[in-house]
N, C-alpha and C positions, 0 to 999 in steps of 0.2 A: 691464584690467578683464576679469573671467571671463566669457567668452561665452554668452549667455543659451541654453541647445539643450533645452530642452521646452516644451510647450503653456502650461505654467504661466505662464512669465515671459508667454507672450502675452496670457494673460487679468486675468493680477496684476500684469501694468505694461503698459499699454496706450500705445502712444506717444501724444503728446501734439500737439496743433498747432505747425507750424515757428515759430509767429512769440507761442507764447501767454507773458504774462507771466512773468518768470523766479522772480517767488513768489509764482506763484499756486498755492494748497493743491491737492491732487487731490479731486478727486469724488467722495464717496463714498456719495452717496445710492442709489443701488442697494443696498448692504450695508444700508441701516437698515431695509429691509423683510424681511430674513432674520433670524432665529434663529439664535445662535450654538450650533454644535454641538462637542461635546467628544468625540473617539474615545479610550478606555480600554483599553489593549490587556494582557491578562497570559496566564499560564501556568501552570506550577505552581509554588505556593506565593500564586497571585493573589488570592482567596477572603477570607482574612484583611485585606489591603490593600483588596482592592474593598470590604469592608464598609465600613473605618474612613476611605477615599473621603467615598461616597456618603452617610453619617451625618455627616459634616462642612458637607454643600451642604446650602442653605437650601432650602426649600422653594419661595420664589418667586422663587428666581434667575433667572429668564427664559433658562434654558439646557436645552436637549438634551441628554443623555448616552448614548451608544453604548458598549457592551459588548463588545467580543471577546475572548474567551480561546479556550486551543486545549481543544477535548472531545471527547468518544470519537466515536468514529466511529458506536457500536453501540447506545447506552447514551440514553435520557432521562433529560437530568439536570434536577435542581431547582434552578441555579442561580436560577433568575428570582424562586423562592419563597422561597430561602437570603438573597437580597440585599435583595427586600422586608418582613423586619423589620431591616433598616438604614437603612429612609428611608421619610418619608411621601409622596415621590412616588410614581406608579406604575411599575411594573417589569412590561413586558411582553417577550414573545417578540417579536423583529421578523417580520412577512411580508411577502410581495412586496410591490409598492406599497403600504408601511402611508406613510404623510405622518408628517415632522418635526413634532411638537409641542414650546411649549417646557414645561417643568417634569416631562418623562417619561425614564423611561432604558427604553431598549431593550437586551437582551441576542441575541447571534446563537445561531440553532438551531445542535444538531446537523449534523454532515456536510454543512456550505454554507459558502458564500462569500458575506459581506455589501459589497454598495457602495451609491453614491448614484447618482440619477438624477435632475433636476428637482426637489430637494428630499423625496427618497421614498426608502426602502429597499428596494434589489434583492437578494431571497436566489437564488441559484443553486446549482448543484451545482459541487464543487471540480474545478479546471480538473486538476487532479493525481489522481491515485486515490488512491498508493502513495506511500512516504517523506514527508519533511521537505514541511509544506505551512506558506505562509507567509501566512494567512489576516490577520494584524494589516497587513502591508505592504499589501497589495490594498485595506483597507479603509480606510488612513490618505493613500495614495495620491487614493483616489477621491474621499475627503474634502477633501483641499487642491484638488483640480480642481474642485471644486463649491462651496469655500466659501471659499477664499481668505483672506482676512484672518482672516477668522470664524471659521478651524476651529483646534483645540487639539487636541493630541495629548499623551497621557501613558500611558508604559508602565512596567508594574509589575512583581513577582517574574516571574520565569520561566527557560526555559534556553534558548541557542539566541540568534541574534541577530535574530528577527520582529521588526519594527519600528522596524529604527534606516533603512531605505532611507524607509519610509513618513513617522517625524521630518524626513528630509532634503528630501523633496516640502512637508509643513507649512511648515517653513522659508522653503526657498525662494520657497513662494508666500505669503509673507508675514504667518504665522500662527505661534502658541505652542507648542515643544516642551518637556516637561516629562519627566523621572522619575523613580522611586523612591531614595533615597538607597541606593548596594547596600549597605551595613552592616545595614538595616532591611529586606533581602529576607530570605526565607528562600529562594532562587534568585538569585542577581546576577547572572549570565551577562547575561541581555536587559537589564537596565537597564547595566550596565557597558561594555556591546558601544556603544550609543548613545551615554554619555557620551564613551567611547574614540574616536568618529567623531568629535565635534565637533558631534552635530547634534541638543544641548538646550541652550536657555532658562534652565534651573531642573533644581535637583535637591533633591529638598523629602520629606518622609517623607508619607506617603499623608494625613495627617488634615491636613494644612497647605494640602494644593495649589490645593485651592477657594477659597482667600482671593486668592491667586494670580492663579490666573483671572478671576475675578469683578473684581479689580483691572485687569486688563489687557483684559478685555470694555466695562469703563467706559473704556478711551482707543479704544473702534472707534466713538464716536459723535465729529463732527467736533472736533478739537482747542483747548484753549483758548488756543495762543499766535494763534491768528487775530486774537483780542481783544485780542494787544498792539499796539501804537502800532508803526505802519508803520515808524518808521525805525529804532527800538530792535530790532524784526526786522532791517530789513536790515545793521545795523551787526553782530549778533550773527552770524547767517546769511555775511556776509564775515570774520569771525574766524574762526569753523568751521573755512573752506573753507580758512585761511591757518592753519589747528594742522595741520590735515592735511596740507598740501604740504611744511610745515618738520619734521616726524614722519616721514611716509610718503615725502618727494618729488616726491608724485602730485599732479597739478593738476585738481578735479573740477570747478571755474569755467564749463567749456563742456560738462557732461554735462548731460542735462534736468532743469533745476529740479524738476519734479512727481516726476520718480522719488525724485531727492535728498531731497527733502521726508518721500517716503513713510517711506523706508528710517531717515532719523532719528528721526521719529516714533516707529517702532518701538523704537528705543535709549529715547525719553523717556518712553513706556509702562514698558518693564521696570523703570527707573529711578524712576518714579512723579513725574514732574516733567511739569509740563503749560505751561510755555512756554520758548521757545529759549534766552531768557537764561539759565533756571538749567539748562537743560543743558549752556550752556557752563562756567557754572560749576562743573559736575558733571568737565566735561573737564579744566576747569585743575589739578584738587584732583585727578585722578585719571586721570594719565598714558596708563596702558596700557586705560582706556575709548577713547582717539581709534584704538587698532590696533583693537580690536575692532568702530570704525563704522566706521574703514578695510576690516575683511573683511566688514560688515556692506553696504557699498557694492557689493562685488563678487557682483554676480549670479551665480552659480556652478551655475545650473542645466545641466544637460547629461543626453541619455542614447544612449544607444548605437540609430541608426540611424533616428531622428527626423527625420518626415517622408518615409516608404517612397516618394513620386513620384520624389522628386530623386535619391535611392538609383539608382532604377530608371529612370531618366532618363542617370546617368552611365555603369549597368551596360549598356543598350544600346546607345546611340548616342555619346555624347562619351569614354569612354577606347578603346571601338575605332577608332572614328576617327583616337583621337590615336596608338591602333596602326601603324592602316594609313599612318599618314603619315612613318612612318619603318621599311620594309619590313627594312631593316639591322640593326634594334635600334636602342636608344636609352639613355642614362639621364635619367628624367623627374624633374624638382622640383616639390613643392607645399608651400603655406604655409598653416596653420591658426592667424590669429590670434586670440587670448582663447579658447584651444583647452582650458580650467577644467580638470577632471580626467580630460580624455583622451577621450572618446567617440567625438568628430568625427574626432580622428585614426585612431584605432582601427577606426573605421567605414570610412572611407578606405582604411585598408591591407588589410582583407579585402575592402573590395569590386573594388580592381586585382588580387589575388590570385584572387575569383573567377574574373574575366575573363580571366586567364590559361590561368587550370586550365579554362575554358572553349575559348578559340579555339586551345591549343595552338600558338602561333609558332613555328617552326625557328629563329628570330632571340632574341638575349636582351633583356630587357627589365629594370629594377629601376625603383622608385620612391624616392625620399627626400623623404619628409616633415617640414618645420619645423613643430615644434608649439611654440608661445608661450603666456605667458600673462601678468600682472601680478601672480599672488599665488603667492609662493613655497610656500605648503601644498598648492597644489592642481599645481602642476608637479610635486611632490614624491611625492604620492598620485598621477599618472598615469604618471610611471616606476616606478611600483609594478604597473600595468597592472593589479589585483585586483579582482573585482567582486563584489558579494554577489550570494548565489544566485535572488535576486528577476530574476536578466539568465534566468530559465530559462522564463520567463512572456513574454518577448519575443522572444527568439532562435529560431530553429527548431532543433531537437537536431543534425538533420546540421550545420550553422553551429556551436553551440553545441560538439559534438564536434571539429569539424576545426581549430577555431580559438581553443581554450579548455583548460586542464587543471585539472582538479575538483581543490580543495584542502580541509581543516577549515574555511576562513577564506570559500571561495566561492569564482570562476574566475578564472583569472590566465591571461591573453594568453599564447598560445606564443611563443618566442622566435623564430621566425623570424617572426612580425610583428610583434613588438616589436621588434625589430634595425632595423624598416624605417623608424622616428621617432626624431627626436633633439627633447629635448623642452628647454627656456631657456627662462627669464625675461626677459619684455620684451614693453617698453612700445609700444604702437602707436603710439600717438601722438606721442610724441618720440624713440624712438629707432630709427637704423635700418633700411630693410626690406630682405628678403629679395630676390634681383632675379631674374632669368634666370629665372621662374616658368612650369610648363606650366597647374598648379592654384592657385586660389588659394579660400578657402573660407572667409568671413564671413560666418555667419550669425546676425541678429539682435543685431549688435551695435550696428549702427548706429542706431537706435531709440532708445537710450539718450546719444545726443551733441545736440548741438545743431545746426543747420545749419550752421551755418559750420563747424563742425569736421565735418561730413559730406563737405560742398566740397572740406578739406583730402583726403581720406585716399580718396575715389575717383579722382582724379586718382595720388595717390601707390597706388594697387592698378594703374594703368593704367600704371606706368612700371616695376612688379616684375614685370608677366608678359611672356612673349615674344610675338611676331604670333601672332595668333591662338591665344594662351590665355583659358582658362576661367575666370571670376568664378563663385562661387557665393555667391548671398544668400539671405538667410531670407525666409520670406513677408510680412513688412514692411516691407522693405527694398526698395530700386528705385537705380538709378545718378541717379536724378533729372535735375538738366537736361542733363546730361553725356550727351546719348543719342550725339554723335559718336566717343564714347570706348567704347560699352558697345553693343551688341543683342543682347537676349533670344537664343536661339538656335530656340524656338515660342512662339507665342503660348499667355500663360500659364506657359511654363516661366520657374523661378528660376534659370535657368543663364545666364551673359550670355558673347559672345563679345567678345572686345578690340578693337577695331577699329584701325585705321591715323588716327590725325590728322595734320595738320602739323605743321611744325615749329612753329611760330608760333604756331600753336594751342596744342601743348604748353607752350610756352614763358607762354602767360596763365594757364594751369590750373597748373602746375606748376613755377611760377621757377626756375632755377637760380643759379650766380655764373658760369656763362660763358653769354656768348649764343648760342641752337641758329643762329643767322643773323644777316650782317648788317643792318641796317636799310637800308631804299631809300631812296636819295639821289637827287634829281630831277636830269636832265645839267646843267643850268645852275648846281646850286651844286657839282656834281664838278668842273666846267671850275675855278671859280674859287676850289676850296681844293686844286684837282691841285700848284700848287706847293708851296704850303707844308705838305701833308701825304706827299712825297714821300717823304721820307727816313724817318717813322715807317712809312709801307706796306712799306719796303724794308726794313727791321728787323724789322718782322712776319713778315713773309716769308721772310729768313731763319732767325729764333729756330724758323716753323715748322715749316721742311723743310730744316736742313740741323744743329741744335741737339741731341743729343742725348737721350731721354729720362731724366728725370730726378727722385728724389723730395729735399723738404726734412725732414727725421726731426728730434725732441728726443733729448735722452740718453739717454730708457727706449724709441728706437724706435719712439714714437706720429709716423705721417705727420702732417706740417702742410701742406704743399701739394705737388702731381702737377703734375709740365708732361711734355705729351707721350704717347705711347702705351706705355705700362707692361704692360700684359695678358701679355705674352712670359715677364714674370721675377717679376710681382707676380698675386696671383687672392683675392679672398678667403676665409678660413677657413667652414668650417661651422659653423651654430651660430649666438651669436652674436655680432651684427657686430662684428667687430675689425679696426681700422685700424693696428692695429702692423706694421712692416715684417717683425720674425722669424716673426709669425705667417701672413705673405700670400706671402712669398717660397715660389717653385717649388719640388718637392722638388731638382731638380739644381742648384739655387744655394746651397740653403740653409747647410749648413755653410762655401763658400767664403763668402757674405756677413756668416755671423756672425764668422770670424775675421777680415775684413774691416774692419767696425764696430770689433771690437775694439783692433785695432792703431792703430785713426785715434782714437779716442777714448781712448787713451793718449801719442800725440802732438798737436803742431799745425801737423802738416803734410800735405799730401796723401797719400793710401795709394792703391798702381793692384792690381789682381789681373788680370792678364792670364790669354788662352788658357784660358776656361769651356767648354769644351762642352757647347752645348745644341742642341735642334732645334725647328727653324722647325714652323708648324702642317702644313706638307705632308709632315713628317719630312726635312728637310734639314738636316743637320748646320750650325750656325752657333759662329764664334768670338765670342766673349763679351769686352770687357775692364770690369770695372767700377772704379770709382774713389771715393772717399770723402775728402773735403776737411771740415775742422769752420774753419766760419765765422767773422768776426772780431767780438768785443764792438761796436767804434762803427759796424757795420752797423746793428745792434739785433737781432742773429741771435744772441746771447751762448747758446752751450751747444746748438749747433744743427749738424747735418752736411745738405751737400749731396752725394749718394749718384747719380750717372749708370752706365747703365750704353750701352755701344757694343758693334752685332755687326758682324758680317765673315765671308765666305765663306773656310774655311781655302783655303790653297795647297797644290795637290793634290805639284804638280812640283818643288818647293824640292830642291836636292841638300842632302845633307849632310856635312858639313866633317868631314875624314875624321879630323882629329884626336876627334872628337867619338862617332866610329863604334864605334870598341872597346866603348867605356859603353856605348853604346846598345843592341849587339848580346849584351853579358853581361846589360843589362836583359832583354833578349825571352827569353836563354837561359831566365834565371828566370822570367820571367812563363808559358812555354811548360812548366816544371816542376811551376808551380804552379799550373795549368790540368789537368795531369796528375792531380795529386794531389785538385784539389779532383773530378776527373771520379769519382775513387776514392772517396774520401766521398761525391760523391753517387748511386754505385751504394749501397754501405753503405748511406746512407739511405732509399733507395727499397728496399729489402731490409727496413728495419727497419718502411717506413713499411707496406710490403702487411702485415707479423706485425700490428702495431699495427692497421692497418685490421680485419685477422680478427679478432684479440681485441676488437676496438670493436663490430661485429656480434654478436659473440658474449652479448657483453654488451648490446647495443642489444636483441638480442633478451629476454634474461634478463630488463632493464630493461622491456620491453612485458610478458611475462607479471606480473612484478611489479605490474606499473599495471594491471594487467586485476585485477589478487587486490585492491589497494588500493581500486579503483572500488568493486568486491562488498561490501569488507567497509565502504566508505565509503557505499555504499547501505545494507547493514543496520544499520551506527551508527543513522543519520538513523532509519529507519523502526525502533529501538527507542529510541531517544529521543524519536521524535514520541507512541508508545506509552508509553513512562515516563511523558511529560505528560499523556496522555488519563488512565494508569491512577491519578495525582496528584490529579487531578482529580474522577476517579468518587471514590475514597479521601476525597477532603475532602467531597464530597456525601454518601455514605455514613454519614462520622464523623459530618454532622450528624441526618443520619436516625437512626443511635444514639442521640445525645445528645436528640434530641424521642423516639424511642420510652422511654428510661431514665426521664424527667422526666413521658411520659403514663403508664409504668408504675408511677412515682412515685402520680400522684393518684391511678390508679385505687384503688389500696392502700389509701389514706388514705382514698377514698372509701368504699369496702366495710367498713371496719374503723368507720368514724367512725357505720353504720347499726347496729351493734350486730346483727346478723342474719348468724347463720351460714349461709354458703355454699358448696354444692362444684360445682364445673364438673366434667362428667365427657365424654369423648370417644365416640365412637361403640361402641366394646368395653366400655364403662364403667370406663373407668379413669380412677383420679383424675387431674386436670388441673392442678389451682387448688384452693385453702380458704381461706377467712378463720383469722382467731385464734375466732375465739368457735364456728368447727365444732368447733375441739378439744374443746370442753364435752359434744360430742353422740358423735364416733367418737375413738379414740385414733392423735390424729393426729399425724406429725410429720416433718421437711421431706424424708426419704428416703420418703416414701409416696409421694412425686407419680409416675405411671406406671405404681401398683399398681390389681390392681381392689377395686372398694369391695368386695366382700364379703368379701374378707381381714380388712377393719379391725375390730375389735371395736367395738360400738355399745351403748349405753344405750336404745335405740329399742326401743318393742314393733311392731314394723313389719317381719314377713320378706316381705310381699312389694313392697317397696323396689323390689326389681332388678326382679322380673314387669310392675311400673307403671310404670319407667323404658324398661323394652322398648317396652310397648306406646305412651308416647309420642312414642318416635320411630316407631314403623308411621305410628301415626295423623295426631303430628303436633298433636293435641290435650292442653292442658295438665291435671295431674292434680294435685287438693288434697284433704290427708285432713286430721285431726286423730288426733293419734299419738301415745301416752303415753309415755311413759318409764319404766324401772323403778325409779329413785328418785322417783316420783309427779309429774314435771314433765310439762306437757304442750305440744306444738307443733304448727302449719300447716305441715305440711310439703305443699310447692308443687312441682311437678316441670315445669319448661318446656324447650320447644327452644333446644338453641344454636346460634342463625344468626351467620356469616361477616359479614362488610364483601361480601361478593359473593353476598351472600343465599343461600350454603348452608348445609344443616344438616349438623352435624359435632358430637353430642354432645347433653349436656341439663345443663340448672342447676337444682340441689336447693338450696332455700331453706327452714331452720328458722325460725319465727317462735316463740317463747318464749310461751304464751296462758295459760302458770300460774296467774296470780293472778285474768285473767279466769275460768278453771275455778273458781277459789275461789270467786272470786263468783258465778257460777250457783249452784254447789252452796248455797249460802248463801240466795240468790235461793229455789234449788227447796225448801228446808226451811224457809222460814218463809211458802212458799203451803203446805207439807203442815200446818204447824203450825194454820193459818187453817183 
């Protein structure tokens, strides 16, 4: 199982009581008094997508929507006014503490950083000045921290990979990642980069996704298999658990029901199916859904250097310690298991590195790190060692520089801390552990088992490390009743020291198949079973100290049983556990034992290899004879070798048989020649190796200026990409402010032309501005006029002092109406006003002809039939 390593899994799987029923639903009544909130994250090309979003959700969806795209740094833009004729919710700017509403979408300002707080929105100023800022992570982050199940993440066009670490927090903490289909961006990079990770839900064209949502908000109120019939649960709920172990291998039977529960839930959300049965029957009909609640089981939260105490707990006091305890040097082992995509290791091996590059030892020191885990994708992605550049918001830059090298992709582990993990697959639980441990480092996995399976596996942590090595647990985690096995190292610290038990003790916590002791016999029944168990003591006795040690192997080499003390010629492989004899044998045996094997297992008869040279642990040369016998069928040993091996102190004094001396002495001649020779190649080589060394610096060097030019121009990529997006951005704001200026310049047009009243707008110098169609009646106008001054244009007006009264109303300021004839007899109101700004200044004046013709007719008409009276 991938070991739970952020705050999230503490708050979105909260352990459970040791003893509470095994299906009993989790609790979810805190979640039904929050508001589910949705973070929308884009870029550029986002604009288009966010509209056809947010016009797709209902009006009274009882949801939140959060806004982030990336925008200029400099620039007010109109998103918030862009996206409010796409929806009749409201669309505000977020401010500091504004409170979650449901039915409002909130867009982030300018040049901030939006998170959540207590259900409220936190704008700050960006933790970054300059380059690549990852404004959608920070916010989908904060999001799953604060809302767990309830929070949905969906990111749209953009470029760049913001938002695929912030999906993998939603995830994790047990919430909805969603996004853009990339065929349907006009940017795929950000949506492609998340699909590519593994860490979406759904991948849906922007008008779709609300239905989505709104589907999967309706399974965060308590579940309706509750309502089925208690046994038809537990009948369905034991099939699950038995597709998964016959599919995966993995037995989840002793993990915490409640978590279990959560995590499938989730599957029957996605799936729209609301009780257990028909999601088994979802499972039978479709195979490869049981791999996907298989990885859907494995908590895979992790992040690099979580929980800074413990960090800083082992950086001063437990690895110097475990320094000073071996003034000689040492080589140290630690085991990271459900070590998910590498953090906890990683974190590990820069923090023994610091302390080196700290205390400076004259002695050598290395570490090796087992990193385990149970899901092959995630062992796979931490030999990858690659992080995205969200590790830049955590790290400190000196850490982040010494122990990191900047890629397109984000930071990838130098290899001399990579070199220092070997990273396998495997199962805690049942297979093999690590032994001879100085560290051992589980945190937060334990939470996740059941009691009894907690019993098992402190006990088995207690027989992987050496006297007085280190446990480290997470903050939920405790050795429990086991305290003779385990103390804290402070009160309050999560760091626990091993302690020494008995044997006997061991021996209840920890069974094996041979006994650490025998059983005490009171004198009374020793006196009276002393004879008749003589002869078996005396057989013990000798098989155990005078019987040579000795392994039973199959035909591929897998041991089946050890009698005796083996450690000399057999050690285990790194990695993991292997019990095959080719792969445990010492390297000075190895090749005579495999040709050894071979020979016996071509006959059936015994095979001896005498005279091995090897050496004892004080470096004492010891003779070796091994032997290799394959067993007889009616033993019930059929196709089995029994392999001993016997030492001996050579004879220093032996003469030798003089017949024998000749050979011997033309052997040495040559062996003396060819010591000559090889002394001669390895001058040659050390010759070649300093040229080699010089051209390596040379290039080592060449290589560092290199990487210095790559960093620069890898900083100004970023920081003209980030600027691509902002300038994307302004551009589609812009387009729309064209597209409403074209469409208000539209009506006004229409408007003017539809009053029949000729009009000219003139500028401060009185040049034309603006005319309607019907001024053309009055001056000869026509569309290259505009920018000329009006008394250029030839007019029909008996009016020359036009220009004298348009002066003076702009001194004054005061508007001016005459009645003005024409010289083909028409007559007009010509009106002369200020022209004020949107920012109330005056810049010009508007000349309006009003046509009063046939009015004058009728006066004249009017005045000649009172002269006629």
């Amino acid at each position: 199982m991938s070991n739970p390593k952020n705050v999230f899994a503490e708050q979105a799987e909260p352990p459970g009581p040791p003893d509470s029923p095994p299906l009993a639903p989790p609790s979810i009544e805190p979640a039904q008094a929050l508001t589910p909130v949705v973070g929308i994250g884009a870029s550029a090309g986002g604009l288009e997508p966010l509209s056809a979003f947010l016009a797709a959700v209902p009006a009274d969806s009882g949801m939140a929507f959060v806004v982030v795209q990336h925008l200029s740094r400099d620039h007010d833009g109109a998103l918030p006014q862009l996206l409010q004729r796409a929806t009749a919710m409201p669309v505000r700017e977020a401010c500091n503490g504004m409170r979650i509403e449901p039915g409002c979408v909130y867009v982030i300002p300018r040049n901030a950083e939006l998170t959540l707080s207590q259900h409220a929105l936190v704008v700050a100023e960006p933790r970054q000045k300059q380059g690549l800022r990852l404004p959608i992570d920070i916010f989908f982050t904060s999001l799953a921290l604060e809302y767990g199940e309830l929070a949905t993440g969906v990111v749209l066009s953009g470029m760049g990979m913001d938002g695929t670490c912030g999906l993998r927090a939603i995830q994790d903490a047990g919430g909805l990642a969603i996004a853009q289909h990339p065929d349907s961006a006009q940017f795929a990079p950000m949506p492609k980069n998340a699909i590519d990770a593994g860490v979406v839900d759904i991948v849906e064209l922007p008008g779709r996704m609300p239905r989505h949502i709104l589907d999967w908000a309706s399974g965060c109120t308590p579940p309706q298999w509750l309502r089925e019939p208690r046994l038809a649960h537990r009948e369905a709920l034991g099939e699950l658990l038995a597709m998964l172990h016959e599919q995966t291998g993995n037995d989840f039977s002793d993990y915490k029901m409640n978590t279990i529960m959560r995590r499938i839930e989730r599957r029957m959300n996605l799936h729209g199916v609301k009780t257990l049965v028909q999601y088994v029957n979802v499972l039978r009909e479709n195979p490869p859904e049981v791999d996907l609640l298989f990885k859907e089981l494995l908590i895979g939260v992790t992040s690099l250097f979580r929980d800074p105490r413990v960090w800083d707990e082992l950086k001063r006091q437990v690895l110097p310690e475990l320094l000073a305890q071996h003034p000689n040097g040492a080589d140290f082992k630690a085991w990271v298991p459900a070590c998910s995509t590498g953090e906890e290791a990683y974190s590990l091996a820069i923090t023994f590195n610091e302390v080196l590059a700290e205390l400076k030892p004259g002695a050598r020191y290395t570490l090796q790190i087992f990193a385990t885990d149970l899901d092959p994708d995630a062992i796979e992605r931490a030999r990858q060692g690659l992080f995205p550049r969200a590790v830049e918001s955590v790290l400190p830059p000196e850490r982040l520089r010494r122990c990191f090298a900047e890629e397109d992709q984000g930071f990838r582990v130098r290899k001399d801390v990579r070199n220092m993990i070997i990273f396998a697959q495997q199962n805690v639980i049942s297979d093999p552990p690590f032994t001879k441990l100085d560290l051992l480092s589980c945190r937060n996995l334990l939470i996740y088992f059941s009691t009894r399976l907690q019993q098992q596996l402190i006990p088995l942590f207690h027989y992987a490390l050496k006297p007085g090595g280190s446990l480290i647990l997470g903050n939920a985690d405790t050795p429990g009743r086991f305290s003779e096995l385990f103390a804290a190292r402070a009160p309050g610290s999560r760091i626990y020291q091993r302690l020494e038990a008995s044997g006997q003790r061991r021996l209840i916590y920890f069974p094996s198949r041979v006994a650490l002791a025998p059983p005490v016999i009171p004198y009374e029944t020793r006196a009276a079973n002393m004879s008749s168990n003589l002869q078996s003591q005396v057989e013990q006795h000798l098989l155990k100290n005078h019987t040579p040690a000795s392994v039973l192997i199959n035909k591929e080499g897998d041991i089946l049983y050890i009698h005796g003390r083996t450690g000399a010629y057999l050690e285990p492989a790194a990695g993991k556990a292997n019990w095959n004899i080719h792969a445990m044998a010492r390297e000075p045996l190895r090749y005579e034992l495999d040709d050894l094997l071979r020979r016996a297992a071509q006959g059936d008869s015994q095979v001896v290899q005498r005279g091995v040279l090897i050496q004892d642990a004080g470096g004492q040369p010891l003779q070796l004879d091994m032997t290799a016998e394959p067993l007889r069928a009616d033993d019930g040993l059929q196709d089995t070798l029994l392999v001993t091996f016997s030492t001996s102190v050579p004879m220093a004094g032996r003469e030798r048989d003089p017949a024998a001396h000749a050979p011997v002495t033309e052997l040495e001649q040559q062996l003396s020649q060819a010591r000559l020779e090889v002394r001669s190649v390895r001058a040659e080589m050390q010759a070649s190796r300093e040229e080699l060394r010089s051209a390596n610096e040379e290039l080592q060097s060449t290589n560092e200026e290199l990487q210095s030019t790559n960093e620069e121009l890898t900083t100004s990529k970023e920081e003209m990409q980030s600027l691509n997006e902002e300038l994307y951005t302004l551009n589609a704001e812009l387009q729309a402010k064209v597209d409403d200026l074209s469409q208000l310049n539209s009506d006004m047009k229409n408007l003017l032309n539809s009053t029949d009243i000729a009009t000219i707008f003139l500028d401060s110098a009185l040049h034309i501005r603006r005319f309607t169609t019907p001024a053309t009646q009055l001056y000869k106008l026509i569309a290259s006029d505009v920018q000329r001054p009006l008394s250029d244009i030839v007019n029909d007006l008996d009016y020359p002092e036009l220009e004298r009264d348009a002066l003076e109303v702009l001194r004054t300021l005061m508007f001016s109406e005459k009645k003005v004839a024409a010289r083909d007899g028409r007559w007009f109101t010509v009106r002369i006003m200020p022209y004020r700004t949107a920012d109330n200044v005056i810049d010009g004046v508007v000349l309006t002809f009003i046509n009063i013709t046939e009015a004058k007719r009728l006066e004249a008409q009017l005045l000649a039939l009172q002269g006629g009276t």
